[in-house]
N, C-alpha and C positions, 0 to 999 in steps of 0.2 A: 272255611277257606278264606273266605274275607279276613279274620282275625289273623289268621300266618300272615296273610300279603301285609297286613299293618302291621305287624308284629316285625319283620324284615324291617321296615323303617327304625322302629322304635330300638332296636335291639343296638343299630349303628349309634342312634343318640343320645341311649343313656346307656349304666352300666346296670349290669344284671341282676345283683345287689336291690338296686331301686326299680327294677322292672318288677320281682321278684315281690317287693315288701309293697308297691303302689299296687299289684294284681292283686295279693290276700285283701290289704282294704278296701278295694272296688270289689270282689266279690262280698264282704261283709255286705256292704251295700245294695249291692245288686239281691240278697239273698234276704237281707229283710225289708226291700220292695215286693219283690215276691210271695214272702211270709204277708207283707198288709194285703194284697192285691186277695191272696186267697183268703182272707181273711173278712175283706169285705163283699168278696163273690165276684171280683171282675175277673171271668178268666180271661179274657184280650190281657189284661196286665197283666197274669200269669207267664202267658204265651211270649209275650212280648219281654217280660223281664228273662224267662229258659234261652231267646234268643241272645238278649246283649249278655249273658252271662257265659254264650258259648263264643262270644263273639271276644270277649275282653277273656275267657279261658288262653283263646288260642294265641292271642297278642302278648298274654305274660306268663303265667305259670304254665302253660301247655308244652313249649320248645326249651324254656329257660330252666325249670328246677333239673330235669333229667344234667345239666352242662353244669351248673353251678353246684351238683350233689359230686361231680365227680370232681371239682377242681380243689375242693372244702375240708374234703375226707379223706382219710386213709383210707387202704384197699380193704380191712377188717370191718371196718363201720360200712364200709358201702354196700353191702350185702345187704346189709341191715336197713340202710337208705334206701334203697330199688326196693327194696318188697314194700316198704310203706308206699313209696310211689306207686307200684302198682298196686296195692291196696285200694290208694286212693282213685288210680283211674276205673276201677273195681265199680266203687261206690257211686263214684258222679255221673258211672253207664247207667 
């Protein structure tokens, strides 16, 4: 919930494009924080990285690819688009 309510800001200030491509590379990030953290046994840094990783989820790619899949595509490819996205929200349950 935190991450929409930031997410609403950010959305007015940038364009979705770069919400979009800055969320994948702050997940890379956020994901191998969490790879070292379990890595070296802290799971606080675990914990705490599954948190900002739902947290900057919901601010970029969470609201925005589902908008930016249908503005991009033709109605034939989107079929195609939605099932990888729900694939994806699949995976990251």
């Amino acid at each position: 919930m935190i991450g929409a309510l930031i997410g609403i800001s950010a959305i007015k200030r940038f364009n979705r494009r770069q919400i979009l491509i800055g969320g994948h590379l702050a997940f890379t990030i956020i994901h191998s924080f969490i790879g070292y953290m379990s890595y070296i046994g802290n799971q606080n840094g675990v914990l705490a990285g599954v948190f900002v990783f739902l947290v900057a989820y919901g601010m970029t790619s969470g609201p925005i690819c589902w908008v930016y899949a249908a503005e991009t595509s033709v109605d034939v490819a989107l079929g195609f688009i939605l099932m990888t996205l729900y694939g994806n929200v699949v995976v990251l349950s």
